[in-house]
BADREN-30051 format. One record per residue (C-alpha): residue in three letters; x, y, z. Coordinates in steps of 0.05 Angstrom, whole numbers, plus 32768, in hexadecimal, padded with zeros to 4 digits. Layout:
(rec ALA,(X,Y,Z)) ...
END
This chain:
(rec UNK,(7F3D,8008,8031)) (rec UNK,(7F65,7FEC,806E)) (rec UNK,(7F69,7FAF,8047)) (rec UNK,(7F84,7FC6,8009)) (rec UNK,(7FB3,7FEC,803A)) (rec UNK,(7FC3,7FAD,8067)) (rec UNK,(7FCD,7F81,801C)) (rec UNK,(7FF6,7FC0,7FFA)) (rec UNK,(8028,7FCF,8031)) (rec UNK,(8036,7F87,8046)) (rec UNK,(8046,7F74,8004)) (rec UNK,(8072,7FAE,7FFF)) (rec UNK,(8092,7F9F,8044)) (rec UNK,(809E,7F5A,8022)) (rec UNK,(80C9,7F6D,7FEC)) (rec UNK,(80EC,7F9A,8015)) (rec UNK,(8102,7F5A,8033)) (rec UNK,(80DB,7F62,807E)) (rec UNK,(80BF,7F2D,8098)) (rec UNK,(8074,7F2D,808B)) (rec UNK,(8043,7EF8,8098)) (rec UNK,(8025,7ECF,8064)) (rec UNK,(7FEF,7EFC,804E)) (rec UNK,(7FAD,7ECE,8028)) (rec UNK,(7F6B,7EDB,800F)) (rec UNK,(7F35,7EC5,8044)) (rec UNK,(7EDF,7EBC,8039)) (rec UNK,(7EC4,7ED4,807B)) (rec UNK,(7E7D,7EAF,807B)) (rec UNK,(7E42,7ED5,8095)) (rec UNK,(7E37,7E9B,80C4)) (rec UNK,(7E70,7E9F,80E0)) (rec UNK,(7E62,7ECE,8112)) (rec UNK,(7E16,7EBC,8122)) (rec UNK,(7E26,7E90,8168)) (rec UNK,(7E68,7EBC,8177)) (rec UNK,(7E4B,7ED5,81CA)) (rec UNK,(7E7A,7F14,81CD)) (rec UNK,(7E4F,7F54,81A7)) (rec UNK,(7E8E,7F77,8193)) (rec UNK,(7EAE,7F3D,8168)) (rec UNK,(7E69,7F29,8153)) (rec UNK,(7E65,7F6B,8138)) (rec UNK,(7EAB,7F66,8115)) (rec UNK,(7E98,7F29,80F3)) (rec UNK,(7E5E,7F3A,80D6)) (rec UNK,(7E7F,7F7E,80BB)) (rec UNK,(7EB6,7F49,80A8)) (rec UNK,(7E85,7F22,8075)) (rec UNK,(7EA3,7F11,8031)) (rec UNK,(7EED,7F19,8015)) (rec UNK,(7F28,7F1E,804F)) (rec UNK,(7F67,7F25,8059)) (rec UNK,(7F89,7EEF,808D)) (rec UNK,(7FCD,7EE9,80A1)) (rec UNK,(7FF5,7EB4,80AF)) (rec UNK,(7FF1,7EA9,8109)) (rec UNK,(8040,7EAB,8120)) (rec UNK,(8037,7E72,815D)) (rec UNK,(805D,7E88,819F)) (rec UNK,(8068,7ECD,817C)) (rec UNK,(806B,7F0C,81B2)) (rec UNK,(8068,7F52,81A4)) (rec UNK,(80A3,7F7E,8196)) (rec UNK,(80A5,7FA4,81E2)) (rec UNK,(80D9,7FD3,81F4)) (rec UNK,(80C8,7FCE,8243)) (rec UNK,(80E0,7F86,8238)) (rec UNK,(8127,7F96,821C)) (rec UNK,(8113,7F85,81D4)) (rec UNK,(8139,7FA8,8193)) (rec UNK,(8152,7FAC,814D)) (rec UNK,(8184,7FA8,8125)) (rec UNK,(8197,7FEC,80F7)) (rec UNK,(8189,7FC6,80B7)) (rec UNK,(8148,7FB2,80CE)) (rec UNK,(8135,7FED,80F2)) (rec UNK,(8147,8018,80BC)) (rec UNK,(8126,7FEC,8083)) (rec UNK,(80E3,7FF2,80AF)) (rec UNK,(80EB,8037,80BF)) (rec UNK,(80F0,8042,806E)) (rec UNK,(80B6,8010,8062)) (rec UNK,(8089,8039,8092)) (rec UNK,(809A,807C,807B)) (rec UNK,(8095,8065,8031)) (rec UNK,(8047,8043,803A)) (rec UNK,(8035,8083,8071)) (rec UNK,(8028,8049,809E)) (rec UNK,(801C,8071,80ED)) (rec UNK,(8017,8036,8110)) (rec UNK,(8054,801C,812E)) (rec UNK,(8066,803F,8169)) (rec UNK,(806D,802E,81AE)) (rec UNK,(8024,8039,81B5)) (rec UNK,(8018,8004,8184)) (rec UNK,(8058,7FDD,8179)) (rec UNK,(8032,7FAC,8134)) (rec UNK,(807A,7F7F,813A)) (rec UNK,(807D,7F40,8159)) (rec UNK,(80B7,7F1A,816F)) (rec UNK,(80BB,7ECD,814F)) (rec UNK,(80F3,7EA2,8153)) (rec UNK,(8121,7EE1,8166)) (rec UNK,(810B,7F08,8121)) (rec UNK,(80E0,7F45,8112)) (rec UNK,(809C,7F38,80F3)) (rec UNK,(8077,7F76,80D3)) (rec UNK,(8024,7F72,80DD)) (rec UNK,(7FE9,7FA8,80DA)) (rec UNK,(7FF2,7FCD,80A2)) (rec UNK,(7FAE,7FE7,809C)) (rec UNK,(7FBA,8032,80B4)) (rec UNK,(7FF2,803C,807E)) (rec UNK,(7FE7,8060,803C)) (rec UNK,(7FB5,8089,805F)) (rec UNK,(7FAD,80B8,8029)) (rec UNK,(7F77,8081,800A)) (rec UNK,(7F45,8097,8030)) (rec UNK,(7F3F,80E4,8015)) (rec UNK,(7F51,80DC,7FC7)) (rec UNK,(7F40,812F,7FC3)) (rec UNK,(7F89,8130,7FE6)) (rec UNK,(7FA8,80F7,7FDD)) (rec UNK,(7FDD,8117,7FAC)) (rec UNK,(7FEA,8144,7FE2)) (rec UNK,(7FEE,8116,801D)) (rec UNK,(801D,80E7,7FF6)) (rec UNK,(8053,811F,7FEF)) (rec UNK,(8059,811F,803E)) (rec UNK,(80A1,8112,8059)) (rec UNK,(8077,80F9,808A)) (rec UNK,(808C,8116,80D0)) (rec UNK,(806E,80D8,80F3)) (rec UNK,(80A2,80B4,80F4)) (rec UNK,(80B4,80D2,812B)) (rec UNK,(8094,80A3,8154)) (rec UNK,(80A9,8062,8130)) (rec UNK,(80BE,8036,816A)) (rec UNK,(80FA,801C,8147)) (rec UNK,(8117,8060,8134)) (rec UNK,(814F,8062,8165)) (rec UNK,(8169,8023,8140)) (rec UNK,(8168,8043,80FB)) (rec UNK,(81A9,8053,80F6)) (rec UNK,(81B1,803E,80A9)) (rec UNK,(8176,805B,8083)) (rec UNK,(81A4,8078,804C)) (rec UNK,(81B3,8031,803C)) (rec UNK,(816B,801A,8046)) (rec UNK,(8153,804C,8010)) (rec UNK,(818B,803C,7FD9)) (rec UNK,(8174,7FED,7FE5)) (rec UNK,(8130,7FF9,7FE5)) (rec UNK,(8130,8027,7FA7)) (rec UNK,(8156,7FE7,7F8C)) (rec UNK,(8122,7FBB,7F9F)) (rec UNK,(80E3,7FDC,7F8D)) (rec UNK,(80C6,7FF2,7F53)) (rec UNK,(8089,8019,7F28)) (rec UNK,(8089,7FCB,7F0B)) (rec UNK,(8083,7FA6,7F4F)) (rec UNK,(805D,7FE1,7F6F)) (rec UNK,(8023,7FD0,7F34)) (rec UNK,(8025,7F8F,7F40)) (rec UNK,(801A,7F98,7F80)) (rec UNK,(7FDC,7FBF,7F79)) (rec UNK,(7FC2,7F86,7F49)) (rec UNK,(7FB6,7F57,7F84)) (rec UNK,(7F88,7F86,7F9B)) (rec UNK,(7F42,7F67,7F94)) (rec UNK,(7F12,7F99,7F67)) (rec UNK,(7EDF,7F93,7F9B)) (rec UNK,(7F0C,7FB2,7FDC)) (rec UNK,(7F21,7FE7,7FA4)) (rec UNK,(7ED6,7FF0,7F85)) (rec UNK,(7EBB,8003,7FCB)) (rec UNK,(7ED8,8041,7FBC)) (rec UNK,(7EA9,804F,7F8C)) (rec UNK,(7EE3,805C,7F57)) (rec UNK,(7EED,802B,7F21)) (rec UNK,(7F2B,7FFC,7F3F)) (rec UNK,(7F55,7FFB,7EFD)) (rec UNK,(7F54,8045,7EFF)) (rec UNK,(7F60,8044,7F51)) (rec UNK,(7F9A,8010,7F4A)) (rec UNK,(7FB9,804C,7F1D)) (rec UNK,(7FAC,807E,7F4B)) (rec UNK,(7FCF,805E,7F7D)) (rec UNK,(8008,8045,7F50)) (rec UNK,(8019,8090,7F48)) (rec UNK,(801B,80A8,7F86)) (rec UNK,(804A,806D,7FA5)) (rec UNK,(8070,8077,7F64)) (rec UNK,(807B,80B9,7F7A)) (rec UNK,(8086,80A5,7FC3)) (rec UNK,(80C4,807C,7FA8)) (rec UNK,(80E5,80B1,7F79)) (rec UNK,(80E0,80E3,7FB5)) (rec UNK,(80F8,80BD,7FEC)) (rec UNK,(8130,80E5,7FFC)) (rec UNK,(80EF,8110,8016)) (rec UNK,(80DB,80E1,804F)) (rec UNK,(812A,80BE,805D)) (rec UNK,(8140,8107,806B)) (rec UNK,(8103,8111,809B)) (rec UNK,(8111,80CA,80B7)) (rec UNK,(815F,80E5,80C2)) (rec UNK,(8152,8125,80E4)) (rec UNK,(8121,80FC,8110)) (rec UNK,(8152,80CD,8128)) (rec UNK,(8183,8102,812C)) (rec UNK,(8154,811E,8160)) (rec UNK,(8156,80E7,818C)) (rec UNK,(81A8,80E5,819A)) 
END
């Protein structure tokens, strides 16, 4: 599921207009792994067999560090700080930054912890009405000084229309393993981002008080 996650959200991020690596369909051959001398990728790659996802390798690229002096600006910190609250996504924090620096922009990667409601359907419904307190930690929250203006363009920009098709470049078989039929899947999680962007005022207000609480 961390694929359809990594696939979903960065395609999302995209139309958002952050800077996302080429995302593209990769075959991981089981031979591919068979002479590889360290145990722990070995294992990786053979757990890796069959349909991937690969993104594009940013040359030279370094990762967003705030001991180095790096930072924002409010229009991209607050368009990421949407972005993350919108897809659930708990992985950006100074812990685990998932931005690297490229030819002095912002690139968005590692999206497979987001929409972590996939992986327990019985409360998915539930989950996905979270303001999602998290974002708390987001390490580019003391930057988000415009999210008001972040959530009218992003409500401008997305849609139940580009949401769907979206979820149509999901590949049946990351959806199928599941167990769920994926046409009836894609709908299930049609409806709960649908929901996720009628209600944002739920999570921007969250996001607010949470940089409030940093000044």
């Amino acid at each position: 599921m961390a694929l359809v996650a990594e696939l979903v959200a960065g395609e999302i991020g995209r139309i958002l207009g952050l800077k996302i690596p080429e995302l593209v369909f990769a075959q991981v051959d089981e031979m591919l792994g068979r002479n590889e001398p360290d145990a722990e990728i070995r294992d990786l790659l053979r757990k890796s067999v069959g349909l991937n996802l690969a993104l594009d390798y940013l040359p030279g690229s370094t990762m967003f560090d705030l001991a180095a002096g790096d930072t924002s600006d409010p229009a991209t910190a607050s368009m990421a700080v949407w972005f993350d609250a919108f897809t659930m996504n708990i992985d950006r924090t100074v812990r685990n930054a998932n931005l690297l620096r490229w030819h002095s922009a912002l690139y968005f990667i590692d999206h497979g912890a987001a929409l972590y409601w996939q992986h327990n359907w019985e409360t998915a419904e539930q989950s996905s009405r979270s303001s999602f307190p998290a974002i708390r930690d987001h390490i580019l929250l003391s930057w988000a000084t415009q999210l008001a203006e972040a959530d009218a363009m992003a409500r401008a920009l997305l849609s139940r229309a580009a949401l769907s098709d979206i979820l149509t470049l999901a590949p049946d078989a990351w959806l199928s393993s599941s167990g769920e039929d994926p046409g009836a899947l894609r709908s299930k999680y049609l409806e709960l981002l649908s929901y996720r962007l009628e209600t944002s005022s739920n999570f921007v207000e969250e996001a607010i008080r949470a940089h409030a609480s940093l000044l």
